[in-house]
MARBA-3410 file (N, C-alpha, C, O; in Angstrom, 1 decimal):
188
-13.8,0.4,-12.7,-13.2,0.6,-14.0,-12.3,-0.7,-14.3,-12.4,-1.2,-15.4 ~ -11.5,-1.1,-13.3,-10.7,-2.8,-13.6,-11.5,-3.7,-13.1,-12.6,-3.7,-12.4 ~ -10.6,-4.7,-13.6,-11.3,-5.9,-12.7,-10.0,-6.6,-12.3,-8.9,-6.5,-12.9 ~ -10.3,-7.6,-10.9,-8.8,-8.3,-10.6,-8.4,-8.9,-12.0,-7.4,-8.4,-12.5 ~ -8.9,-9.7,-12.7,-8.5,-10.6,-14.3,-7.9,-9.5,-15.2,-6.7,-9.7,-15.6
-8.5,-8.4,-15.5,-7.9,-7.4,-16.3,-6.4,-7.1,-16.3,-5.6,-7.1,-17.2 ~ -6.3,-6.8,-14.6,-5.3,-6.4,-14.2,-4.5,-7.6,-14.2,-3.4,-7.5,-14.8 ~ -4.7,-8.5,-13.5,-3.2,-9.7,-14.3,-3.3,-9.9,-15.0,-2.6,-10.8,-15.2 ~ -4.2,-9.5,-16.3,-3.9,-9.8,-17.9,-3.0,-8.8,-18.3,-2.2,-8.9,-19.3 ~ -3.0,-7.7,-17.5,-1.8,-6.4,-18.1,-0.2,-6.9,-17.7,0.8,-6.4,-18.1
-0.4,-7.8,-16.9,1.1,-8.0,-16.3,1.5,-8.9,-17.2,2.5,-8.8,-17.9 ~ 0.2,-10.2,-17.0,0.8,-11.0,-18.0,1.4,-11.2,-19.4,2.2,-12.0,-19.8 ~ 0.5,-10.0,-20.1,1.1,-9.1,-21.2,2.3,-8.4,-21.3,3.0,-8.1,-22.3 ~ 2.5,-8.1,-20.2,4.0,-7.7,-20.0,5.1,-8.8,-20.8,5.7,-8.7,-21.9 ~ 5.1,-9.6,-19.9,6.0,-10.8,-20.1,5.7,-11.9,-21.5,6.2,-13.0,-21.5
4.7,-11.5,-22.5,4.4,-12.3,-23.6,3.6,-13.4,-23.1,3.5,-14.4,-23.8 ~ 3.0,-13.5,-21.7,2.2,-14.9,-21.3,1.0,-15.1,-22.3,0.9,-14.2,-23.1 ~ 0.5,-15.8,-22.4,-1.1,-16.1,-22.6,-1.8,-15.4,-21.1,-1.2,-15.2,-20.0 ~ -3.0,-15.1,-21.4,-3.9,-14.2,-20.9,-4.5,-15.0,-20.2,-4.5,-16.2,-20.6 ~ -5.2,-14.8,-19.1,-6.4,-15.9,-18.4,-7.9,-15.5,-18.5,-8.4,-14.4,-18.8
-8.4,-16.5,-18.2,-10.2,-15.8,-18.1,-10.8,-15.3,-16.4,-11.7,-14.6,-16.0 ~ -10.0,-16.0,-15.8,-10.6,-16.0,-14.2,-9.8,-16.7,-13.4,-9.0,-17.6,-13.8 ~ -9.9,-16.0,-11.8,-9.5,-16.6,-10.7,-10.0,-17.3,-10.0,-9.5,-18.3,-9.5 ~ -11.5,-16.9,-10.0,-12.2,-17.5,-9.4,-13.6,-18.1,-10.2,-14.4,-17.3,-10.8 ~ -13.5,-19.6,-10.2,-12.4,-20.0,-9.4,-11.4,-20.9,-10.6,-11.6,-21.5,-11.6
-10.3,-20.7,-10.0,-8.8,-20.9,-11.0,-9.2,-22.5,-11.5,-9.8,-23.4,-10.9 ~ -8.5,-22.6,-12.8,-8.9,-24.1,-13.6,-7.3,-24.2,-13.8,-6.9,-24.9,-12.9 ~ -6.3,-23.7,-14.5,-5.0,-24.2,-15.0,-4.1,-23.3,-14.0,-4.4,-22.2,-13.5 ~ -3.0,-24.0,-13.8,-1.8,-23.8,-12.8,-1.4,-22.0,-13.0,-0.7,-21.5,-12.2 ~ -1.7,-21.5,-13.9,-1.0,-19.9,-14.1,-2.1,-19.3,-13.1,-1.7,-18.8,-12.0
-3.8,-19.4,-13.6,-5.1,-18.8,-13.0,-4.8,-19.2,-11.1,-5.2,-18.5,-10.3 ~ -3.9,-20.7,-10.7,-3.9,-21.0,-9.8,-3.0,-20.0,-8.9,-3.3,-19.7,-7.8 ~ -1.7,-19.4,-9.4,-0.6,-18.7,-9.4,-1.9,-17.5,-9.2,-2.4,-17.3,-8.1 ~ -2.2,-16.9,-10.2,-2.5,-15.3,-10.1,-3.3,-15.2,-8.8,-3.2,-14.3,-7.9 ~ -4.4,-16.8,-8.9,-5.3,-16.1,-7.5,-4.8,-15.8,-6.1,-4.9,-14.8,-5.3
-4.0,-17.1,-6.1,-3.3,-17.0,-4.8,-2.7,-16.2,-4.3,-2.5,-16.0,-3.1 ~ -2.0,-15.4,-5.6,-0.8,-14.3,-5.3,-1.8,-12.7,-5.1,-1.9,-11.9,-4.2 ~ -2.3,-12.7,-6.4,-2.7,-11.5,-6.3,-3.0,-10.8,-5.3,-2.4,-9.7,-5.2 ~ -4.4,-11.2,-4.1,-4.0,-10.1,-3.4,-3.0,-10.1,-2.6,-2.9,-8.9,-2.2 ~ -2.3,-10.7,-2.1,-0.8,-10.1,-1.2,-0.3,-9.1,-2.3,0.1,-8.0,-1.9
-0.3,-9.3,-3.6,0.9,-8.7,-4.2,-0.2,-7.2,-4.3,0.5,-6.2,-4.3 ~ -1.4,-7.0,-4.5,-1.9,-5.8,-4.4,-1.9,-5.1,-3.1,-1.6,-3.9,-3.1 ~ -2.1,-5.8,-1.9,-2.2,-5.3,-0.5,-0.6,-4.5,-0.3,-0.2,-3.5,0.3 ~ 0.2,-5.7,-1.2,1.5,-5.0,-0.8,2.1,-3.8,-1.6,2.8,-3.0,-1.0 ~ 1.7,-3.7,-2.7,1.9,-2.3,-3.4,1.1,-1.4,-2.8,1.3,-0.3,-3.3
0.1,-1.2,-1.7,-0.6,-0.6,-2.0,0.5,0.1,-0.5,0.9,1.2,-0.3 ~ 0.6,-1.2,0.2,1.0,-1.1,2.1,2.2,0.0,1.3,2.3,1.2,1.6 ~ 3.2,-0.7,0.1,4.5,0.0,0.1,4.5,1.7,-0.1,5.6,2.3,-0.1 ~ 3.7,2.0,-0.1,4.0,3.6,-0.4,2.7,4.7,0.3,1.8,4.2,0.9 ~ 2.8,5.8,0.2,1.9,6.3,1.0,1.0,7.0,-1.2,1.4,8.0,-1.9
0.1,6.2,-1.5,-0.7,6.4,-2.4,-1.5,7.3,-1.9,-2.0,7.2,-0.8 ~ -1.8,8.5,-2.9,-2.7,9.8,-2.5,-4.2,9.0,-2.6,-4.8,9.1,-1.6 ~ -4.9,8.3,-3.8,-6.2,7.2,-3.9,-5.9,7.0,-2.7,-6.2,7.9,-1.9 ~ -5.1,5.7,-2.3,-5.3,5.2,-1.1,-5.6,5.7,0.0,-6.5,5.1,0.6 ~ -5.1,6.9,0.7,-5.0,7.6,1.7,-6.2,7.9,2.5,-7.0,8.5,1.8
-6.8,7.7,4.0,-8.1,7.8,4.4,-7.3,9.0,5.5,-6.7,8.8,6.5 ~ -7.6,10.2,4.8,-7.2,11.5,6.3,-8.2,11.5,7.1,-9.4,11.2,6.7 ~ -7.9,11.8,8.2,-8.1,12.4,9.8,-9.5,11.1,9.8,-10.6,11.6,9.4 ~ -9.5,9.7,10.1,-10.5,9.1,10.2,-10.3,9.5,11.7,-9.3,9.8,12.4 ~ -12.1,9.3,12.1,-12.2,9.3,13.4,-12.3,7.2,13.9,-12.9,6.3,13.3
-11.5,7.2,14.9,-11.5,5.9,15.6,-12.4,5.4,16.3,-13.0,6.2,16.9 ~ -12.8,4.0,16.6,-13.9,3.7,17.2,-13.4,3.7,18.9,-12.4,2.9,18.7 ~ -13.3,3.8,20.0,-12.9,3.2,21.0,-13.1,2.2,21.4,-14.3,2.2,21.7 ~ -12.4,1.1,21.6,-12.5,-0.3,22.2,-12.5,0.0,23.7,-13.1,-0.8,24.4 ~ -11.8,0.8,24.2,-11.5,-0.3,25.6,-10.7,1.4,26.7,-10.7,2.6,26.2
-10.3,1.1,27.8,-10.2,2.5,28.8,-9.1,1.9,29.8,-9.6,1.2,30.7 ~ -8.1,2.0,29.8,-7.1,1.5,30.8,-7.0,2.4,31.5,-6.5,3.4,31.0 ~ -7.4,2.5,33.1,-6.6,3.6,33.8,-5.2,3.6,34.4,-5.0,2.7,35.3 ~ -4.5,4.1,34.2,-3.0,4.5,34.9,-1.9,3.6,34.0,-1.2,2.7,34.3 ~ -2.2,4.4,32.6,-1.1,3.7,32.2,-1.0,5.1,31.2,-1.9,5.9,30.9
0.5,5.3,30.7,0.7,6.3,30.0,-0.1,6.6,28.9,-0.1,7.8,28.8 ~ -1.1,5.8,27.8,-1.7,5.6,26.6,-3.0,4.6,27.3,-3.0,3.4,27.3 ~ -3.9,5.4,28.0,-5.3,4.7,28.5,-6.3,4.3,27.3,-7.0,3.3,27.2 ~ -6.3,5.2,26.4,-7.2,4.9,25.1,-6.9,3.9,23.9,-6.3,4.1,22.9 ~ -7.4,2.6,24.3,-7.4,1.4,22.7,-8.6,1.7,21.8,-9.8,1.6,22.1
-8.2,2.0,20.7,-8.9,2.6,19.4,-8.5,0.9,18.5,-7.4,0.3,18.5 ~ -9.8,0.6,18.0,-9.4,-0.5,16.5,-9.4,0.2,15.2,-10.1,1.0,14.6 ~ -8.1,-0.4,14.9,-8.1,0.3,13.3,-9.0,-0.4,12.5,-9.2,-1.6,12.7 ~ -9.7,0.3,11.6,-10.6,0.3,10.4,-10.5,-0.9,10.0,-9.4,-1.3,10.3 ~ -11.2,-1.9,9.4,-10.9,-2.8,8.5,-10.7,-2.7,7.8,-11.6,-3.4,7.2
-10.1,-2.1,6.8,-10.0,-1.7,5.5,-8.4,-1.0,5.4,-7.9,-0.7,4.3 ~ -7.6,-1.0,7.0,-6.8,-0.4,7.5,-5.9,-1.4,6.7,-6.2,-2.6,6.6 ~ -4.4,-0.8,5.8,-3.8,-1.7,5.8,-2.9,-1.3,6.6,-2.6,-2.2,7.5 ~ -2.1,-0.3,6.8,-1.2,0.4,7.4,-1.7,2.1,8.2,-2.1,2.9,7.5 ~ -1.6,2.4,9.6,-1.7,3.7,9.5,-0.6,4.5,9.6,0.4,4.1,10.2
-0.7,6.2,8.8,0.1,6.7,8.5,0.7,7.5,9.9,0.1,8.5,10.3 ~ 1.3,7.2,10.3,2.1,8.2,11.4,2.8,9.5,10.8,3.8,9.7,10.1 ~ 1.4,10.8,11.5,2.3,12.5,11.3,2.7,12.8,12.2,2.7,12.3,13.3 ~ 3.1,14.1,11.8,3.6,14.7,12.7,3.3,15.2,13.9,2.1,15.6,13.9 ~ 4.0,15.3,15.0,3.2,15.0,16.5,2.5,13.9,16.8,1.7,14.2,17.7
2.4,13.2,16.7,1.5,11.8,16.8,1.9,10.9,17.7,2.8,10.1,17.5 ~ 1.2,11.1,19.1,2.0,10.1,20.0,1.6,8.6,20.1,2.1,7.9,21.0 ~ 1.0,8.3,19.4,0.6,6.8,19.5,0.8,5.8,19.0,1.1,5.8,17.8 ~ 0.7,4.5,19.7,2.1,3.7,19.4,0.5,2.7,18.9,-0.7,2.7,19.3 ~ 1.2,1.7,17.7,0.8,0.4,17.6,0.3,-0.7,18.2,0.6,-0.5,19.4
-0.2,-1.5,18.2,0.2,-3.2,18.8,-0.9,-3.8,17.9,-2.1,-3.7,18.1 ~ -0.3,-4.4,16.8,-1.2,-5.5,16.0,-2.4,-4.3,15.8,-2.2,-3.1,15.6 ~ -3.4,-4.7,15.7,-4.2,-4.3,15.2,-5.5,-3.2,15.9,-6.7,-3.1,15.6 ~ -4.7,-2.8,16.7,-5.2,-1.3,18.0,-4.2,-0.4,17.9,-3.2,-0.7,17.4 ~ -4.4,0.6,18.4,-3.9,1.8,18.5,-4.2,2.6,19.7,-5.2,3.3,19.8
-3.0,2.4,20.9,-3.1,2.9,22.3,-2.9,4.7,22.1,-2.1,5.2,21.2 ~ -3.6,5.4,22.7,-3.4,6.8,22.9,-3.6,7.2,24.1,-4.0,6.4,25.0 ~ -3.3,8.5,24.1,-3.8,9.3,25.2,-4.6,10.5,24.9,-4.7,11.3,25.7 ~ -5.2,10.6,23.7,-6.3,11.2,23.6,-7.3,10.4,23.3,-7.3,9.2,22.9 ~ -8.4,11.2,23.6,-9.8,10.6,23.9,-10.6,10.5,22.8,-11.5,9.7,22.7
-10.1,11.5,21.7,-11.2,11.4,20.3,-10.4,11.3,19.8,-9.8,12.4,19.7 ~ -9.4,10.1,18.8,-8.3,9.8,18.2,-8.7,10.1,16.5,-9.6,9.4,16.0 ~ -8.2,10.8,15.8,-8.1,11.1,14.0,-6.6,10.4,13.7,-5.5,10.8,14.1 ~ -7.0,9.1,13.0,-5.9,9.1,11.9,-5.6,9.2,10.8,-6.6,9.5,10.2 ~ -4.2,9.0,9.8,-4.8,8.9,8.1,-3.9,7.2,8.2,-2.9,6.8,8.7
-4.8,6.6,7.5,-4.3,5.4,7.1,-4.3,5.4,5.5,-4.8,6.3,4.7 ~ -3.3,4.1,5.2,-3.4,3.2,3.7,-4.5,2.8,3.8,-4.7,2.5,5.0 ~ -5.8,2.5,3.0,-6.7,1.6,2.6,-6.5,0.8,1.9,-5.9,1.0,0.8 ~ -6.9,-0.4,2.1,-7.2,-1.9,0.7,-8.6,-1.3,0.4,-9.6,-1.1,1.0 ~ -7.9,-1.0,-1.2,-8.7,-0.3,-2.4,-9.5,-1.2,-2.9,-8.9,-2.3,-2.9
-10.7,-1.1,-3.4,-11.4,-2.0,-4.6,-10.8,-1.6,-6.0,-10.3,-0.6,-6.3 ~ -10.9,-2.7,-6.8,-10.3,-2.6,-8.0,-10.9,-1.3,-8.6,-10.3,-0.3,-8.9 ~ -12.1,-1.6,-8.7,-13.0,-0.4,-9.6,-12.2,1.1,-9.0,-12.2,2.2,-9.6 ~ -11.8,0.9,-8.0,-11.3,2.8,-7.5,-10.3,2.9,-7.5,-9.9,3.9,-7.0 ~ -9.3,2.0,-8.1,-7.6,2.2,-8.5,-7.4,3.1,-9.7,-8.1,3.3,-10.7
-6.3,3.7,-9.3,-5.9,4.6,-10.3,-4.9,4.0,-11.4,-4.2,3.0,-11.1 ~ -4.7,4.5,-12.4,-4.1,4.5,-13.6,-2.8,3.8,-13.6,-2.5,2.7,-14.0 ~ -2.0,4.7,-12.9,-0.5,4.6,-12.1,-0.2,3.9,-11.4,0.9,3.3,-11.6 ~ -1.0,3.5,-10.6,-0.9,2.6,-9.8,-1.4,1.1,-10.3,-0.7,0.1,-10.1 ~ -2.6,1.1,-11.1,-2.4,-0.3,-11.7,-1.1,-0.7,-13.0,-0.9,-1.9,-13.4
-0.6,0.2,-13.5,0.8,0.1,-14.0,1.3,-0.8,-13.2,1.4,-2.0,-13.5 ~ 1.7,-0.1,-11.8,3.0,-0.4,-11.1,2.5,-2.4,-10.7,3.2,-3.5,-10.9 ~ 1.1,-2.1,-10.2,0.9,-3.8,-10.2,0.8,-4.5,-11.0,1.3,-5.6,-10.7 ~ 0.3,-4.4,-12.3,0.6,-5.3,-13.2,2.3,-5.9,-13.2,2.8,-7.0,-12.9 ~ 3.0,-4.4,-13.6,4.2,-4.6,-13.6,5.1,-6.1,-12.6,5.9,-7.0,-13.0
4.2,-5.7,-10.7,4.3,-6.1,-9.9,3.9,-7.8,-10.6,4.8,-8.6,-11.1 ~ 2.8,-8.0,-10.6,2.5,-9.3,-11.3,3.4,-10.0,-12.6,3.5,-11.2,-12.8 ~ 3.9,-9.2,-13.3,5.0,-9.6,-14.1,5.6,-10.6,-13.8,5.6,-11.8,-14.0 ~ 6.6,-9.1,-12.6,7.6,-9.5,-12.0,7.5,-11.3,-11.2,8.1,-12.4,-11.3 ~ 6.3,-10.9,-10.3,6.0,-12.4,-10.0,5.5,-13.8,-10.6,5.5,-14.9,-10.0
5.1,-13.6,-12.0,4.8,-14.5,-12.3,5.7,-14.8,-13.3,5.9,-16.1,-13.2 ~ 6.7,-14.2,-14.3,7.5,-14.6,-14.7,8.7,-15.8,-14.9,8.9,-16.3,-15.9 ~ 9.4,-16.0,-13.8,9.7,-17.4,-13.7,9.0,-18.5,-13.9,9.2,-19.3,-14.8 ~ 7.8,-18.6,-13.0,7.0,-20.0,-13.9,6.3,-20.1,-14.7,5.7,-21.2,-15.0 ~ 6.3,-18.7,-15.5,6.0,-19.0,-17.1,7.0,-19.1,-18.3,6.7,-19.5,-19.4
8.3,-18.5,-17.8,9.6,-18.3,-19.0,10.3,-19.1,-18.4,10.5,-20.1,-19.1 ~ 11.0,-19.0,-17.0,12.0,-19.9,-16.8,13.3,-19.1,-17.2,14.3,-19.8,-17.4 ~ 13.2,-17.7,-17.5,14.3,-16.4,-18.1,14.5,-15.8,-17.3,13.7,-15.0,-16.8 ~ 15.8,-15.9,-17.0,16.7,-14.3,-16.1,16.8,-13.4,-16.8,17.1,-12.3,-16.3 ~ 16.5,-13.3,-18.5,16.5,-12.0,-19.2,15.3,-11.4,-19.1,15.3,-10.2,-19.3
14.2,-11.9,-18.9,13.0,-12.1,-18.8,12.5,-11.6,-17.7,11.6,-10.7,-17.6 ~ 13.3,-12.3,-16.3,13.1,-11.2,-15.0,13.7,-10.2,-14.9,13.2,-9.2,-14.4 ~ 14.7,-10.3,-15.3,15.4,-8.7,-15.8,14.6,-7.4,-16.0,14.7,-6.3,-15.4 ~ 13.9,-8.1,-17.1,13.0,-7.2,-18.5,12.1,-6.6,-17.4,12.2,-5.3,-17.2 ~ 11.1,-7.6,-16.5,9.7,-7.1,-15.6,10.7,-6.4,-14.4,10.1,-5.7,-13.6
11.8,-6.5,-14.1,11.7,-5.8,-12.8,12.3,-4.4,-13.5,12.4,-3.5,-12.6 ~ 12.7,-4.0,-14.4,13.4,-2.9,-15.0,11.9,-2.1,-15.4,11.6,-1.0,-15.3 ~ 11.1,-3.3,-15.9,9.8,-2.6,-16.4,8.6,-1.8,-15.0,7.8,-0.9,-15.0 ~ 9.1,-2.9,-13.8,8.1,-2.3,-12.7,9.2,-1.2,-12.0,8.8,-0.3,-11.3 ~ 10.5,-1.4,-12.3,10.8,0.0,-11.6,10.5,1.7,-12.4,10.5,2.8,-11.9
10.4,1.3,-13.6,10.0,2.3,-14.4,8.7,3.0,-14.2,8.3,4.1,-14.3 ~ 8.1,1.7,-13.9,6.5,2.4,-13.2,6.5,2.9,-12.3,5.8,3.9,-12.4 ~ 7.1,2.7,-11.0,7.1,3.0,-9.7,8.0,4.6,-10.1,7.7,5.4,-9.2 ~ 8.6,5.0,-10.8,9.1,6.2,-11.0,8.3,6.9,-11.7,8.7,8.1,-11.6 ~ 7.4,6.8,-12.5,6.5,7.4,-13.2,5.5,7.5,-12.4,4.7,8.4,-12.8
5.2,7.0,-11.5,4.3,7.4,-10.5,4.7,8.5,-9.6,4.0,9.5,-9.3 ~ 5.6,8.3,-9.4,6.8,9.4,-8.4,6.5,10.5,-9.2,5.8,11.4,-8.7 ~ 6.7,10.7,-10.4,7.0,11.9,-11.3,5.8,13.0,-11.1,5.7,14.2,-10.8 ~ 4.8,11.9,-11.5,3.4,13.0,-10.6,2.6,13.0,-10.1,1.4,13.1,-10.4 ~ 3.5,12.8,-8.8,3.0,12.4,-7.6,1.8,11.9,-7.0,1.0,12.4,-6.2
1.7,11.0,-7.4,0.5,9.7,-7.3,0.5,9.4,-6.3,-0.6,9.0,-5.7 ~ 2.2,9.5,-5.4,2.7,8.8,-4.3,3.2,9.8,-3.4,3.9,10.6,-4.0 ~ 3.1,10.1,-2.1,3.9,11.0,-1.1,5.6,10.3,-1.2,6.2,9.2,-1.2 ~ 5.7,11.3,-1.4,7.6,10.8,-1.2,8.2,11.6,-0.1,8.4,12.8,-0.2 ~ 8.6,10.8,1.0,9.5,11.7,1.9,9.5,10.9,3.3,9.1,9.8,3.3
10.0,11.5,4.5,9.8,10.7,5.7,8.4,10.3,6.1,7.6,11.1,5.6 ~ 8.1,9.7,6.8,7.0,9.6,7.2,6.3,9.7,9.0,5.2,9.9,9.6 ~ 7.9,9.1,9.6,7.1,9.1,10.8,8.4,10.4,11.2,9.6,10.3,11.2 ~ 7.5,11.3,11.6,8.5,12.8,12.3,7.9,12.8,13.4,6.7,12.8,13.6 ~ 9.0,12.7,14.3,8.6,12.6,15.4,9.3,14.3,16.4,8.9,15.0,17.3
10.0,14.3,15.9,10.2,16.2,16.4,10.0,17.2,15.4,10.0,17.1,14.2 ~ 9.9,18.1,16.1,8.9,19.5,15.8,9.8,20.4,15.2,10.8,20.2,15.9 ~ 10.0,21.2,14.5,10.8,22.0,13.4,11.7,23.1,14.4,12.9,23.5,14.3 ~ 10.8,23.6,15.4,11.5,24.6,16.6,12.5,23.8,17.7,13.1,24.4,18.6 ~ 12.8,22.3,17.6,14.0,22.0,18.4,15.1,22.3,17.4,16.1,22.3,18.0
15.2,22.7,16.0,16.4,22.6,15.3,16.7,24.1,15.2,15.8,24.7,14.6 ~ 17.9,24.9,15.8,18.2,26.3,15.7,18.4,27.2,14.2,18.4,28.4,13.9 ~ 18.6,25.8,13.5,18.8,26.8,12.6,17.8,26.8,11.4,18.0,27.2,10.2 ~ 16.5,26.3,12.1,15.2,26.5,11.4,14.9,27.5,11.9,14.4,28.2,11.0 ~ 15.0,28.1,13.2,14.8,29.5,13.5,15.5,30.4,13.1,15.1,31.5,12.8
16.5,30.0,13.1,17.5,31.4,12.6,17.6,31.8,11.3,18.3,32.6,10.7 ~ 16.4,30.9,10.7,16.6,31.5,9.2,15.0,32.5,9.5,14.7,33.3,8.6 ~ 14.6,32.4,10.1,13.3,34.0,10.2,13.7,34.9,11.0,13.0,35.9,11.1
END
């Protein structure tokens, strides 16, 4: 449905820029700005929040590797496509770069994915454009009223997403169980 160009053309429209034709591959210093930036600034909107699109539930893991006698013998690689995985509830397994030690043998996770453009949602390309504004703005205005304008404009998005619920909002890594707290029982 987008395309990367479209989508920094909404940002850039934000901020009254001129529009570009292409990143790839970039001819004038703005196209050189968008390419470069763009995807960190998409990976990073996407890493910042737990996006419902984004979200890959209960993937099954590949196993890499079998340590014996160590508390977490199972190294699982995360997905390529992994940008972050979601830590739920009960979940004993810890990190390290880009594996995932357990102690279960058939490991399900839910991760963030790095989305294709075409499968972004509505809301969410708001929020990045917005995102893109915000970052390109100075070296096209050279205006603190101007960065003002795009970060007031992408926080507005990022709340309008909140509103219907595009986005999980709340803790994310719980690590104890609802029956250590007494007065979760004592209310049944």
């Amino acid at each position: 449905m987008y395309t990367n160009v479209q989508i920094i053309n909404l940002g850039l429209t934000k901020i009254g820029s001129a529009r570009i034709s292409r990143i790839d591959p970039p001819v004038s210093s703005l196209e050189r700005l968008c390419a470069e930036g763009y995807p960190q600034w998409k990976r990073s909107e996407l890493t910042k929040r737990r996006w419902v699109f984004a979200t890959e539930d209960y993937y099954k893991l590949a196993q890499v590797d079998e340590v014996s006698g160590v508390e977490r013998p199972y190294k699982y690689a995360l997905p390529v496509d992994c940008l972050r995985p979601v830590r739920q509830k009960r979940t004993e397994w810890k990190q390290r770069g880009k594996f995932i030690w357990s102690s279960c043998q058939d490991l399900r996770i839910s991760y963030i994915k790095n989305v294709e453009e075409k499968d972004l949602e509505a809301l969410f390309v708001d929020v990045l454009a917005c995102r893109i504004a915000v970052e390109c703005v100075e070296a096209i205005t050279q205006s603190n009223t101007k960065k003002a304008d795009a970060e007031t404009l992408y926080q507005q998005a990022v709340n309008n997403a909140g509103q219907v619920n595009a986005f999980v909002i709340g803790p994310e890594d719980i690590q104890q169980d609802d029956d250590d707290f007494s007065f979760v029982n004592s209310r049944y």
